[in-house]
MIKEBA-715008 format. One record per atom (N, C-alpha, C): residue in three letters; x, y, z. Coordinates in steps of 0.05 Angstrom, whole numbers, plus 5000, padded with zeros to 4 digits. Atoms other than C-alpha are relative to their C-alpha. Layout:
ALAXYZ ...
This chain:
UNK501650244995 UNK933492914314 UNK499449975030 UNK499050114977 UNK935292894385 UNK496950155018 UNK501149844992 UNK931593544401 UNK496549944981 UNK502350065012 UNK924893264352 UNK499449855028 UNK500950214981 UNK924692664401 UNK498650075022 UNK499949854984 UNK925493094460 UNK496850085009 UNK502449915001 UNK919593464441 UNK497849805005 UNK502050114993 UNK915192964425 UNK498949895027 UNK501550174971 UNK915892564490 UNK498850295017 UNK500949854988 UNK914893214523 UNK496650044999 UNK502349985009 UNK908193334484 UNK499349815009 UNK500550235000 UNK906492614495 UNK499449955029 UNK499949984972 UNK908092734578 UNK497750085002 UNK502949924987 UNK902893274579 UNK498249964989 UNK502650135004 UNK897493044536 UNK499449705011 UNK500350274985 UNK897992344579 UNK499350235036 UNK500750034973 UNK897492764640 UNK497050235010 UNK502849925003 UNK891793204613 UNK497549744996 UNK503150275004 UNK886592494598 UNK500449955034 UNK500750164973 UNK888992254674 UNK499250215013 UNK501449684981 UNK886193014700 UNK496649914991 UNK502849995004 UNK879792844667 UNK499549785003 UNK500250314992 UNK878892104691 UNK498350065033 UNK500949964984 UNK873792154745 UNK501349715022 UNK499650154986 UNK875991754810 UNK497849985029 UNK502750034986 UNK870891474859 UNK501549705033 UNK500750204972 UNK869090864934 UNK498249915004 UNK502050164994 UNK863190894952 UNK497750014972 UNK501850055024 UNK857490654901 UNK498150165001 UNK503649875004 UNK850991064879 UNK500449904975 UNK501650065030 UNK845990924825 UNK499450204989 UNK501449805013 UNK842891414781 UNK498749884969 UNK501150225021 UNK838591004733 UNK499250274984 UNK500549775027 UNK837391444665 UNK497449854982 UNK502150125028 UNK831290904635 UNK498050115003 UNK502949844997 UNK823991014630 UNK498449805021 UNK502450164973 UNK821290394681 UNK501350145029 UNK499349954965 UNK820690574757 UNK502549705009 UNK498350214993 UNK826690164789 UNK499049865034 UNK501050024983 UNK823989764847 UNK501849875027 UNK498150064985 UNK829089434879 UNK503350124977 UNK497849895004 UNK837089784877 UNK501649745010 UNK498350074992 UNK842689344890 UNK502750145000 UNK497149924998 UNK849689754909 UNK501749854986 UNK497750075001 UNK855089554883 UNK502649895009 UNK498549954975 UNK860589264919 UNK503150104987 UNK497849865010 UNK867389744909 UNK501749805002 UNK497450135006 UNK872689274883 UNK502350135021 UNK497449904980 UNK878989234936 UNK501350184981 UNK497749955004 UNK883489364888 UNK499750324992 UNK501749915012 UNK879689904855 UNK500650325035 UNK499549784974 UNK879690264926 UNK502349975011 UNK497649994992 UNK886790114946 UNK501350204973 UNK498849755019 UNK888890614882 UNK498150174990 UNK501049774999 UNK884191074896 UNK498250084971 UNK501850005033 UNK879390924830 UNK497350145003 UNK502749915003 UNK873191284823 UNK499550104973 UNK501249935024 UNK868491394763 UNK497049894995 UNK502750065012 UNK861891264729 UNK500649794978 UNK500550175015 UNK860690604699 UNK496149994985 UNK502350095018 UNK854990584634 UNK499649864998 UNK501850284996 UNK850189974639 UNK498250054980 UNK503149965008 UNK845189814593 UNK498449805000 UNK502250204998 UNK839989384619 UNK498549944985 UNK502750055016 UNK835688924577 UNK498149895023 UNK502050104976 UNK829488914626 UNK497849814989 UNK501950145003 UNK824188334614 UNK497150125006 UNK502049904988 UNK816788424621 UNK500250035029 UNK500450034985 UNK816788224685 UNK502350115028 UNK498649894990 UNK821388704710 UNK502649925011 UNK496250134999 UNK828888244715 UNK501350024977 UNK498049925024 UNK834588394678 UNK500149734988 UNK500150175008 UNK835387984629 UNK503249944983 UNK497350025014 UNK842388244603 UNK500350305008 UNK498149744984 UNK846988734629 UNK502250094983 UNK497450065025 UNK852088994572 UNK502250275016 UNK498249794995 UNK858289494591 UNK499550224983 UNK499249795027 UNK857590204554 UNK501850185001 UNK498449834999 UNK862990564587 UNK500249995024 UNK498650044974 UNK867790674645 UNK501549905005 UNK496850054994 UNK873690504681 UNK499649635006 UNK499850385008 UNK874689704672 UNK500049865026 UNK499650114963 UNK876389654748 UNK497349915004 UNK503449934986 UNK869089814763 UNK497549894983 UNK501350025012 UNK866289594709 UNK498149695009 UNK501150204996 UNK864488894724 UNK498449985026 UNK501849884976 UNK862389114798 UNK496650084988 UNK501349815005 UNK857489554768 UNK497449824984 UNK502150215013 UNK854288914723 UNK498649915013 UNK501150204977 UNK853688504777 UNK498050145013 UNK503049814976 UNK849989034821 UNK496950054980 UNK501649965015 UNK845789154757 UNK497449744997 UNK501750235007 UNK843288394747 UNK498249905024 UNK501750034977 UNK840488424817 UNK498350155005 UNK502549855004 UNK836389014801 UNK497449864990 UNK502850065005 UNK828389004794 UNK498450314988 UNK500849785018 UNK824689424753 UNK496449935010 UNK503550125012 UNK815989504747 UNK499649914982 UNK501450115027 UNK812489064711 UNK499450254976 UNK501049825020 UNK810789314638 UNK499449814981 UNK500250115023 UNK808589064570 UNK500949844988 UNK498050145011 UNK814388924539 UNK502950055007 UNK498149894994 UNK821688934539 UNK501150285000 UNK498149775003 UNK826289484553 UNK501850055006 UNK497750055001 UNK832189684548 UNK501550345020 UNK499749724976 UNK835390194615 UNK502350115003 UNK497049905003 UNK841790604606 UNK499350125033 UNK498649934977 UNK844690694677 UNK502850085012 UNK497149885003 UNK850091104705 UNK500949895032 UNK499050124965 UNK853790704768 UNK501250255004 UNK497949954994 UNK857591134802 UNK500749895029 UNK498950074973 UNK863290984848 UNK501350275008 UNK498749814989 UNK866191464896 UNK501749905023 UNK498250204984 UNK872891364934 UNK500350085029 UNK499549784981 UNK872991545006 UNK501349755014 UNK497650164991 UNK878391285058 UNK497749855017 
């Protein structure tokens, strides 16, 4: 029994320390907008303290609902590290898009990058 346990946690060690190898860590902010309107005004992000005091970096997914008149009208989370995540909204609802027709809807990839 002793030596089952054993095992498992072992297994359990390195597949917990294989997901934190693939966990991207990030500082400073970039955009890389993935929708189909031109973006007209960018707002940065600003890197969460805490977020950069443990050395967090990653790509937060946004998905902008853009209005005609090119303002967000809703900013939803689709992925990413939770630190950054709310950063990443906020910088989003200050974006500007071109006018167009009708609504649309803009998958965006924040990223943060961590530098000292």
């Amino acid at each position: 029994m002793a030596k089952v346990l054993r095992q498992s946690t072992v297994q359990g060690t390195l597949l917990l320390a294989a997901l934190l190898l693939l966990i991207p860590l990030h500082a400073r902010a970039q955009e890389s907008p993935e929708g189909s309107r031109k973006v007209l005004t960018r707002v940065a992000p600003k890197y969460p303290a805490v977020a950069h005091n443990m050395q967090i970096q990653g790509i937060v997914k946004v998905e902008a609902l853009v209005s005609p008149n090119g303002r967000v009208k809703s900013a939803e989370i689709k992925g990413g590290h939770p630190i950054l995540a709310q950063a990443a909204v906020e910088a989003v609802r200050e974006w500007k898009w071109e006018p167009s027709s009708k609504e649309t809807r803009e998958l965006l990839e924040i990223k943060f990058v961590w530098q000292q």
